[in-house]
Each structure stands twice: as C-alpha cells, then as structure tokens.
N, C-alpha and C positions, 0 to 999 in steps of 0.2 A: 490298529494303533495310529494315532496322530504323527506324523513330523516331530511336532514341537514338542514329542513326550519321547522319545526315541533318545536313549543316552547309549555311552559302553555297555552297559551292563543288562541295558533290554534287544540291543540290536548286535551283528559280528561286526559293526562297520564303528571305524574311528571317531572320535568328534572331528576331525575334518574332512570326512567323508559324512558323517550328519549335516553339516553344515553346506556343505556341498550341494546334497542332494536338495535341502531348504532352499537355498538360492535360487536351483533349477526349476522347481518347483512352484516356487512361491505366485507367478503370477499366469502359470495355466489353468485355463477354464474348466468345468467340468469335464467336457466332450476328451481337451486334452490329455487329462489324468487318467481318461478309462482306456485311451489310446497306449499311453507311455504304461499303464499297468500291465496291459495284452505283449507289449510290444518286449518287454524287460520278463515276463513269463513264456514266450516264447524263445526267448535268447538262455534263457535259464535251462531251458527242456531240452535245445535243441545242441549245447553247450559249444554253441558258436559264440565266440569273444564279437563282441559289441562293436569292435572297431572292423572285423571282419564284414560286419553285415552292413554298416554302414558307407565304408568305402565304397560301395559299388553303386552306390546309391548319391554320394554329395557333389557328384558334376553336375547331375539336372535334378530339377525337382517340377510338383507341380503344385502351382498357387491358384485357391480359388476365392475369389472376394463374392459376397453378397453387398446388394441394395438393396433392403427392404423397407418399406411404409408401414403394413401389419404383421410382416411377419411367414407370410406364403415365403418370399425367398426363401428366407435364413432356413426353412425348414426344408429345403429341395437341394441350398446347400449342404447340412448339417448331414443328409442322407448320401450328399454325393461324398462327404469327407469319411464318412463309414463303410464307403462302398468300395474308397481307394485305398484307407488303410487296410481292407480284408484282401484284395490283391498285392499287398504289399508295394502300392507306391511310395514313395516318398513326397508328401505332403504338409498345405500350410492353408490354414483356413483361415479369412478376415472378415471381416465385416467392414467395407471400404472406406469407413469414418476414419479407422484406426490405420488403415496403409498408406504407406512414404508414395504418393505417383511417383516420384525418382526413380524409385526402385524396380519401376517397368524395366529401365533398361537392361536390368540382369535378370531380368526375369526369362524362360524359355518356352515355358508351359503355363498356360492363363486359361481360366475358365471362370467366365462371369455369370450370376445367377440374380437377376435386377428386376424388380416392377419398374411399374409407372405412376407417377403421381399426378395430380389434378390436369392441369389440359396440357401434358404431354412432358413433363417437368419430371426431374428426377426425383425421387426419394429423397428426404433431408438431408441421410448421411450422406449422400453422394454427390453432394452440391458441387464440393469442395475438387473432384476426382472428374466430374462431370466438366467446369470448370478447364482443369488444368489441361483434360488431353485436346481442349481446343484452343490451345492458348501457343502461343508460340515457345512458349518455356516446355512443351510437350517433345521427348527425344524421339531419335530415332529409332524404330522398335523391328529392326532387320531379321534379329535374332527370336522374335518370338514366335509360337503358333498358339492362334488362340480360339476360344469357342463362348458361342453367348447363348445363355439360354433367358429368355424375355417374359414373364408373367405381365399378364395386361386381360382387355374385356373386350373382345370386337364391338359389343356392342355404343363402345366410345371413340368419337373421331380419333383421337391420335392413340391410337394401340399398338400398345409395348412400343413408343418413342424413345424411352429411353436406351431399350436394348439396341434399337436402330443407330440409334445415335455416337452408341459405342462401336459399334459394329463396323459404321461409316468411320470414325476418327480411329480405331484400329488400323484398320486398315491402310489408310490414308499416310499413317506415319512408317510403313511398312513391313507390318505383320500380317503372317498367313494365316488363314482361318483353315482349322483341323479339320472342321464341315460343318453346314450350311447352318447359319443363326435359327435356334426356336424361337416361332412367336407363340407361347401357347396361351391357348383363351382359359378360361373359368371353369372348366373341367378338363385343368392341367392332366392328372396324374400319370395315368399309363403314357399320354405323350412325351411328357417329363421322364419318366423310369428306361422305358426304350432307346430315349433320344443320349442320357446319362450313360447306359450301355454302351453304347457306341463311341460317344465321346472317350470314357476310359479304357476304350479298348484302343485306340485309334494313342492315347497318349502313354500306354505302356507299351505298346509299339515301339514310338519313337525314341521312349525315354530309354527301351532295353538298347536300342541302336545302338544309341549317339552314346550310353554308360559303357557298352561292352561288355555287358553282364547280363545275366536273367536277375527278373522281379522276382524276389522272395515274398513269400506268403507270410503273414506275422500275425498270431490269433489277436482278436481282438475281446478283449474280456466283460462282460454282458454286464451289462448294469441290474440290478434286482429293483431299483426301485417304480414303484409303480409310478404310470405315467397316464392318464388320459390323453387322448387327440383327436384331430378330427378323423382319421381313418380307426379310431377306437375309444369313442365317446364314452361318458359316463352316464347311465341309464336316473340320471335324476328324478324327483317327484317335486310337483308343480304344490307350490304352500297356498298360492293362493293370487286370483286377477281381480284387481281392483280397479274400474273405470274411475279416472281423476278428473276426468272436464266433465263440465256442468251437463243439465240435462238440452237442455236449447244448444249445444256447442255443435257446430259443426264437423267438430272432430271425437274418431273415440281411440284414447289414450289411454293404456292401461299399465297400473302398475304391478310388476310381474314379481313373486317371490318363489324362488328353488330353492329347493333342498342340497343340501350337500355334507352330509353329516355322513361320518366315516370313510367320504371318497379319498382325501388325503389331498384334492383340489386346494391349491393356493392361487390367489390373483392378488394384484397390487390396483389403486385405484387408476384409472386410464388405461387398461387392459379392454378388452372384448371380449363375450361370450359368444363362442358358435354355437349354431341352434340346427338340429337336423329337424326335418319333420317329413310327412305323409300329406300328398294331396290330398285334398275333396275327393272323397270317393263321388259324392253329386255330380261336381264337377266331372271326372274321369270317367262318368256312366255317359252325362250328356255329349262329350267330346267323342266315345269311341262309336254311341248312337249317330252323330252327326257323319261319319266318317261309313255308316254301315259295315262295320266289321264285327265278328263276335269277339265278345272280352275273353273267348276261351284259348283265341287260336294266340299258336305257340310262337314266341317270338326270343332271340337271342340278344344277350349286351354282355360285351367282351366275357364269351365263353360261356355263361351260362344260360339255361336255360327256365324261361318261366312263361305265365300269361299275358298278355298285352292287358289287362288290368290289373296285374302286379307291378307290372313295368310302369304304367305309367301311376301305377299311384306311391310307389315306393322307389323310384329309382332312373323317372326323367324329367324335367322342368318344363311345367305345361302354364306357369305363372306368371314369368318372364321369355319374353319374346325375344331371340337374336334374329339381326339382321339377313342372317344368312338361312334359316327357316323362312322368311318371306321371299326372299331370292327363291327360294326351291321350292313353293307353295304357286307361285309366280310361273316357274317353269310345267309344273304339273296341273296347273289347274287354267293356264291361257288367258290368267285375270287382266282387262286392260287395265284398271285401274293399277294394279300392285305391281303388273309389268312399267307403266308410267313411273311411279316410285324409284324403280333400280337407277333411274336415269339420275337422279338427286339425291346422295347418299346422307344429307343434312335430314331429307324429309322422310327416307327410310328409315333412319336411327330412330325419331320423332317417331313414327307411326308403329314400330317394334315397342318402343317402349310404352304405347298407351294403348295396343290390343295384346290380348293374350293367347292361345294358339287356337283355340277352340272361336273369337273373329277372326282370327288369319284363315282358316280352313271353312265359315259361313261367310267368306267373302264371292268365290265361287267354288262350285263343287268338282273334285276331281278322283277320279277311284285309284285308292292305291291302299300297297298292300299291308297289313299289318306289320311288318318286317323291314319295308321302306320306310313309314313312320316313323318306328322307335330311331333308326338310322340316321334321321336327317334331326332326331330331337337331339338336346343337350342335357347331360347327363345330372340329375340333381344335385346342387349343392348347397351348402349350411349355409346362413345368414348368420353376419355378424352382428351384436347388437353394444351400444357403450355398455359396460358395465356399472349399475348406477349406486353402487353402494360400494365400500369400505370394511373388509374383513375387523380390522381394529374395532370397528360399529356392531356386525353381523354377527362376527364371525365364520357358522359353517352354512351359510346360506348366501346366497347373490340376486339379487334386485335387476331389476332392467326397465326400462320405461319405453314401450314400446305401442306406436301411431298403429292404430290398425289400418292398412290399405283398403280402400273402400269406394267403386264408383261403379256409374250406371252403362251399361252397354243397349243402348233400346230400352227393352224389356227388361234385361235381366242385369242382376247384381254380382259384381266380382269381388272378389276378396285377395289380397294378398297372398302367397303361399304359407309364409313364415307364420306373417302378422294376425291372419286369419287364424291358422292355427294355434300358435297361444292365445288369441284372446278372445277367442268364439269357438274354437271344437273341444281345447284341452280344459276338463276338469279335474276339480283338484283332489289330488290323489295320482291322477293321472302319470305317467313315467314320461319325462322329456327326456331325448339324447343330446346329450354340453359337453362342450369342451370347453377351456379357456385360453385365448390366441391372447399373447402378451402383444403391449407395445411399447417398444421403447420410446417412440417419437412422439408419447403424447405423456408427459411425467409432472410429479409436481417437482419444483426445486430439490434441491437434495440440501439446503439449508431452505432449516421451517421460517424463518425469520424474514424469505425473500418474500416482497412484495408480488402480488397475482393479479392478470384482470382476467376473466372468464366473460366470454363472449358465445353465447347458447340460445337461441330463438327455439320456441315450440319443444322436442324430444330432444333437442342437442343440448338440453338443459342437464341429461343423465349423469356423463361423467363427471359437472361439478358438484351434485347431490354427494358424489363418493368425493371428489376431494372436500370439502367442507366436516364429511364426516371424519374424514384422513386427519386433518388440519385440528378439528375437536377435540381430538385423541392426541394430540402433539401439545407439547408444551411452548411456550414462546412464541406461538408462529406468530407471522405475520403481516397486515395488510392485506385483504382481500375486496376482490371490486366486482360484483356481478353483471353483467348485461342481458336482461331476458326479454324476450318481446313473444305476441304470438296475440287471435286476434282478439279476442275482448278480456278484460280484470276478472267480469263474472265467472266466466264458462271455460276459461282458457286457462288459467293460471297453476300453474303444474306446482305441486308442494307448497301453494302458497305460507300456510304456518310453518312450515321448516324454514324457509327464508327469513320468515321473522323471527321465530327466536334466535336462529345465527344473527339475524342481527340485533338482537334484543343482549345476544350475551356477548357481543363482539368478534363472535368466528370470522361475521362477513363485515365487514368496516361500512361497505358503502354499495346499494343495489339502486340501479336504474331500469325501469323497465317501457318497455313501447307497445300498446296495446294497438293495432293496426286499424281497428275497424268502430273504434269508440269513441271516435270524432270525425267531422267531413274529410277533413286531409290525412290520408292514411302515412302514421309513424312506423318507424322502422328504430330497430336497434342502430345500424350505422349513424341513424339522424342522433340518437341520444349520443353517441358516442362521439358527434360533430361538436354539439351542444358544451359536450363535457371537454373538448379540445387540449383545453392550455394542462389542466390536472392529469391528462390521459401521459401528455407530454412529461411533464413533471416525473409522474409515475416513472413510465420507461428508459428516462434521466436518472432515477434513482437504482434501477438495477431491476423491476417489476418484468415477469415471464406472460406473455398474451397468449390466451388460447382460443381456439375456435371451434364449435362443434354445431353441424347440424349440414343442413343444404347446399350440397356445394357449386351446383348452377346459377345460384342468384344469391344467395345471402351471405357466402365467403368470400365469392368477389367483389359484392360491393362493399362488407366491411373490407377487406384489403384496399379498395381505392380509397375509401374512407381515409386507413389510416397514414396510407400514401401523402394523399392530401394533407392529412396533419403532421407529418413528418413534415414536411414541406417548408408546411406555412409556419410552426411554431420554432421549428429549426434553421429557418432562415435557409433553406436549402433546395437547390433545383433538382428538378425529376430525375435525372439520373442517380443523383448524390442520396434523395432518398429512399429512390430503390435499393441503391446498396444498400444504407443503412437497415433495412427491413432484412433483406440477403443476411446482412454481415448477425441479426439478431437469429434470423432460424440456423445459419448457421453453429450460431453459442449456447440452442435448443434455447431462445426466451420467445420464439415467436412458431408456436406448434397446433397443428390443425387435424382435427381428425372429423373429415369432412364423408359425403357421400349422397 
C-alpha cells in the first residue's frame, strides 16, 4: 500500500504518525527505502525499540560520496552502501553534486568512489567538490579517516587523476587515510570487491571503538524487481545491421537494431548500451598459433578453470592493447624496439593503442606459457555505445550507430572487438548480451521548451537521433540546432532523411553541417560553429543546453577552444572570465559531453 493511501482506518498508526512517516519519507531514493524497509523489519522481529539500536550508532557514521561520468562509480558505490548496511553500519550515500563540502568537517568516516573525466578532470558533478577542497575555504579535516577508491584506464595519460587529487588535498587538510587509495583499471571488479572488504572492515573497526558498542547486523530487504547489468546482461536478439554510408565511403557505419521485448529494460535518451561479445575465434586461432601453444592446454582466471581458447575467446581482451602488456611483452621477448618504447610513455600509449596483441607478440618471439598469457592479459570488458533512439519512438527495441574498427596490419585485416562483432559476425536472429548503463551527465533539459545545440561529427551523431526522437514525442519543445560533419555529403551522411523531415516539420529549427573532404580546404564542425558565432552566442544567452558527442582527442577540444573563443569574443570577455563562464555552464549541466 502507498504512503499517500494509508489513513486510520487502513494502518494502527495515527494521522500524525501518517504524516510523519510521509515527511520522512518523502524524499528517499529507492536504494534508501529498501534500506529503511530491512532496517524497520528487523527492529520489528528483533523487538529492540528503535531508539535502543540507534543510540549506539549516532556518534560516528560513515559517508560515502560517488563521482561518476557513466555511471561505473555510482554502481561500486551503490554495492559498497549495501554491503555496509548488511554489517549493520550506520551509513549515508551521496552522489557529490548533492553534498554541503562544509560538511567534511563533521564528517569522521569518508569513502570516495570517483572516475576520471577527459584529460584528467573531474566528473561534472564533482566540479564543484573538486574545486572547494583546493580552495582555501577548504577546513581542517583533523577528525577524519578516509579511503578513495579511483576508476580510470591505464591506458590514458592521467589515470584516476581525479581519485589522486582527492587523495593528495585529503590529506594535505589533515586526514588519515584508512588504507592505501585504489587506482583500479578497466577490469575493476574483484579489485574493487576485495579492496571494499577491507575498507568496511577496517571502518567498523573504528566506528565499534570510538561508539563503545558492537555493529548490529540489520536485514536488509531484497528487492524482486528484475534488473539487468552488466555483471547480468540480458540475452537480446539482433533485429537487424544496416550499413548507412555510401558504397565508395571510407567508413562502414552500421545501423544496429535489438530487441527488447518482455526484458522489462528501460532507458531514457543519452543513456548507453553495454555490449558484451566473443572474440574472433580467427583471430584467437592465429594468436594462440603464433604463440605455439595448444588451444587445449588448461589455463586458470580467478578460480576457474577452462581452455586457453575459451579464455581467450570468451573472457580476455586480445583487441585492445594496454600499455602494460607491451611492458611485459618487452620484458619476455628482449624486443629493442618495444624495450625503446618504455622509455616514452606518450609513444607507448600511442603504439598500444594502434597494435593489438597478436602484433605486440609478432613483434619478437618469446616462449611463454599458456598460463603466463592469460595472466598478464586484461580481462574482457563490454563496450559502451550512445544509445541512438528514443523508447517514446521504439519502444521495446534500442538502435545504436556503430563505426566498425577497421585497418591494415601488413598483410592482414583487423577488426574491432565489439564493432566487429555486431557489424560483421552477429546475424540476425543472433542473441547479443546488453545492458543499459544510464547517464545522468548527458540529459535533455527537464523543460521541453529549453533551447538545444547538438554538436556530433561522424557516430557522435547517435545520441541526437534519440533526442530528436524524444523532443518529437514532446509537446512544445523547443529550439533545436544540429552540428554534423564527417567526410563527404554522398557517402558519409548518417540519417540524412531523418534530419530533414525534422527539419521539414520543425523538430530540428536549424542544421549546419561540415563535409571535410568535399572541397580543397578541409571543413570541420568547429569552423561551422566559428561561422555561426554571434547566433551560437545569442543562443547560450537565451538559456540553450550544448552538447558534445563523439572523438574526444581532437574534435571536443577543438570544439571547446572553439567555443572558448566565442565566449570571448562575443562576450566581450578575457580567457580566464570565459573559461569560467563554460565551468559555471557544465556546472548548471547546459554544457555536457559524452565523449570517448
């Protein structure tokens, strides 16, 4: 039964004990309701008065904030806030948009769970948090002890900056660290789970101390509703791959349709779909051939046992190259060339990211054993892709517009892992495993009526296909301004008719697009969006949300200088003044990029 249906005469509690309870109520989250439902059923059963079990518990508490970008944090939080109310801590979970910094200073127990954002930058919501503890208005934090766990990619110069960052300004105001900051790479998880162990163990420790009490156990009450994820994907069926660029196109872009009917899967437009898949078994023959090992011999990944051609075709990343596989490729195999490399870790990132392991290991040959391999590989993980359609449009199906990876090694052709796989092995009929990873930091306005510019070169076109389809389905909205480029009109133009009847019926107000390679001086979207200046100004003067999606090494920085630049010059404003103004707009979410 509802709250708001509960009277005398349905419930034993008064109307202001209804009323009560409403108030308390009223603005916890899910997670917190199935807490307070566990936590009020075990006080029921165990017929300890509520004030009894709390007293021993309201001198310390422990707070955990997340920083997330897609969405990995919040979920390693969400597991750590389940993991301490089933020990009976006393706990407060934020998402660090939403927390007073002030409030450090009573704070006693801190645990941070934070990505990292483009070249070393916080998460959006952390601007603000990120900011303050380096600021001199940051207190003194004598009383705290605290722990950071860091999501990031080795394979990027500044990894887990952010978590470093907090760690160092932690510190620095002086607070003790419970034990030692995680940085964990891209296949967090048992890192993560272990490292969270400890961490909770180490703070109901201190918290039983410093309370004078033992930690009460408190059930926590199961939720039934089903949930896909990415550690429990939903077994989708592939509708159907459509190549959208021409046949002379340099590119092959396909438009991807799933299934989703009776999974109970919901997304909102600017979400992501993860995508698990299977390597090449091609691939995985030539690699283990290369290597002279048999595909039979028996090899281990945490605790189980299988083939080294199961391993590497279901369960290690042989598509993407980390830096630290060439380091140990380097060390075993004596190569000068990739020993040279170590020395400059700009041209090992570089050289990781454009062979895949199978040239990392035909670079020189070195014998090792089945079991060493798997060991020094990284453990497979889902690709994200925008989600490029609009339930309101679909309904129980999800779209995605996905570039196939594609280039030459010598002789031979490599493919993507992911991209490969949906768009050249999976037929249709075929089962894909999906999840859908929200985001909050990539949204349309929450009034339809706010002006929008979309700024999406080549695939980064996906997510505004779903908000246009969003925006279709909405009444009233508002103003909308496309930015698409990519390199020729003929071969290259992604949805070309959907752009124009949006703007045939006025979805889309106003589309500019920069074909790169269709005249001698190659155009770019930033240059339209130079062109278009003084309107662009206007726009973001009138309250209009920017978005960004696609390349984030070259074509979100330069649109950012871009509009740096026009901030500038139309605002009458020096470089400092209009970096903030850009700052002070992601902070109010009008200026949101979901970049990679």
């Amino acid at each position: 039964m509802l709250l708001k249906e509960l009277n005398a005469l349905a419930s034993p509690l008064s109307d202001q004990q209804v009323k009560q309870l409403q108030q308390a109520t009223a603005e916890l989250s899910s997670t917190q309701l199935a807490w307070v439902s566990g936590y009020l059923a075990g006080v029921g059963q165990s017929s300890t008065p509520l004030q009894s079990v709390s007293a021993s518990q309201s001198a310390q508490k422990l707070t955990i904030l997340y920083a997330s970008q897609t969405g990995n944090a919040k979920g390693v939080a969400e597991q750590l806030l389940s993991n301490a109310q089933q020990q009976g801590i006393s706990v407060e979970l934020f998402n660090v948009a939403d927390y007073k910094p002030k409030s450090l200073k009573q704070e006693t127990h801190l645990v941070i769970v934070t990505s990292t954002n483009g070249e070393g930058e916080p998460p959006d919501d952390a601007i603000d948090f990120h900011e303050f503890l380096a600021s001199k208005k940051a207190p003194k934090l004598d009383q705290l002890q605290y722990a950071i766990l860091a999501l990031g990619d080795s394979s990027y110069e500044f990894f887990c900056q952010t978590g470093k960052d907090f760690d160092e300004r932690l510190s620095a105001l002086g607070a003790k660290p419970l034990l030692t900051r995680l940085d964990a790479d891209v296949d967090y998880e048992n890192e993560a789970k272990a490292w969270a162990e400890q961490a909770l163990g180490l703070v109901s420790e201190t918290l039983s101390a410093s309370n004078g009490a033992e930690v009460v156990s408190l059930p926590v009450s199961a939720s039934h509703e089903q949930r896909y994820s990415k550690n429990e994907p939903y077994a989708a069926e592939l509708l159907s791959s459509q190549k959208i660029t021409g046949r002379d196109s340099n590119k092959d872009v396909r438009h991807i349709e799933i299934d989703l009917e009776d999974s109970g899967i919901s997304y909102s437009a600017g979400d992501a779909l993860g995508v698990w898949f299977d390597n090449d078994e091609h691939l995985v023959s030539q690699l283990i051939e290369s290597l002279g090992l048999d595909p039979q011999s028996n090899v281990e990944i945490d605790g189980e046992q299988l083939s080294l051609q199961q391993a590497l075709t279901e369960k290690l990343e042989i598509t993407l190259t980390a830096p630290n596989f060439v380091e140990q490729w380097a060390l075993w195999s004596k190569s000068a060339r990739l020993n040279k490399l170590l020395a400059d870790k700009a041209k090992l990132r570089e050289y990781a990211a454009n062979h895949q392991i199978i040239d990392v290991i035909r670079e020189k040959k070195a014998k090792v054993s089945a079991q060493d391999l798997v060991s020094a590989l990284r453990k497979l993980t889902p690709r994200l892709y925008s989600i490029a359609s609009s339930q309101a449009e679909v309904e129980e199906e999800v779209h995605l517009t996905v570039g196939v990876v594609e280039y030459n090694k010598g002789d031979a052709t490599r493919l993507g892992g992911a991209s490969g796989f949906l768009g050249r092995r999976l037929k249709e009929g075929d089962k894909v495993k999906v999840f859908v990873e929200h985001n909050d930091n990539f949204k349309l306005p929450s009034d339809p009526q706010t002006p929008i510019i979309m700024i999406g070169p080549g695939t980064g076109v996906a997510p505004f296909r779903a908000f246009m389809q969003e925006r279709e389905n909405q009444d009233n909205a508002g103003d909308s301004w496309m930015f698409f480029g990519d390199q020729t009109f003929t071969e290259d133009f992604l949805y070309q008719l959907e752009w124009q009847k949006y703007l045939s019926s006025g979805v889309l107000s106003k589309m500019d697009v920069a074909f790169s390679r269709d005249q001698a001086q190659k155009i770019y979207v930033q240059d339209r969006i130079a062109e278009n200046a003084q309107q662009v100004w206007q726009w973001l003067e009138r309250g209009a949300h920017v978005y960004i999606c696609g390349d984030a090494n070259r074509m979100a920085k330069d649109v950012h200088q871009t509009l740096l630049e026009l901030v500038s010059q139309q605002g009458q404003l020096d470089t400092e003044q209009a970096e903030n103004y850009l700052s002070d707009l992601r902070r109010a979410k009008r200026y949101q990029k979901d970049v990679y």
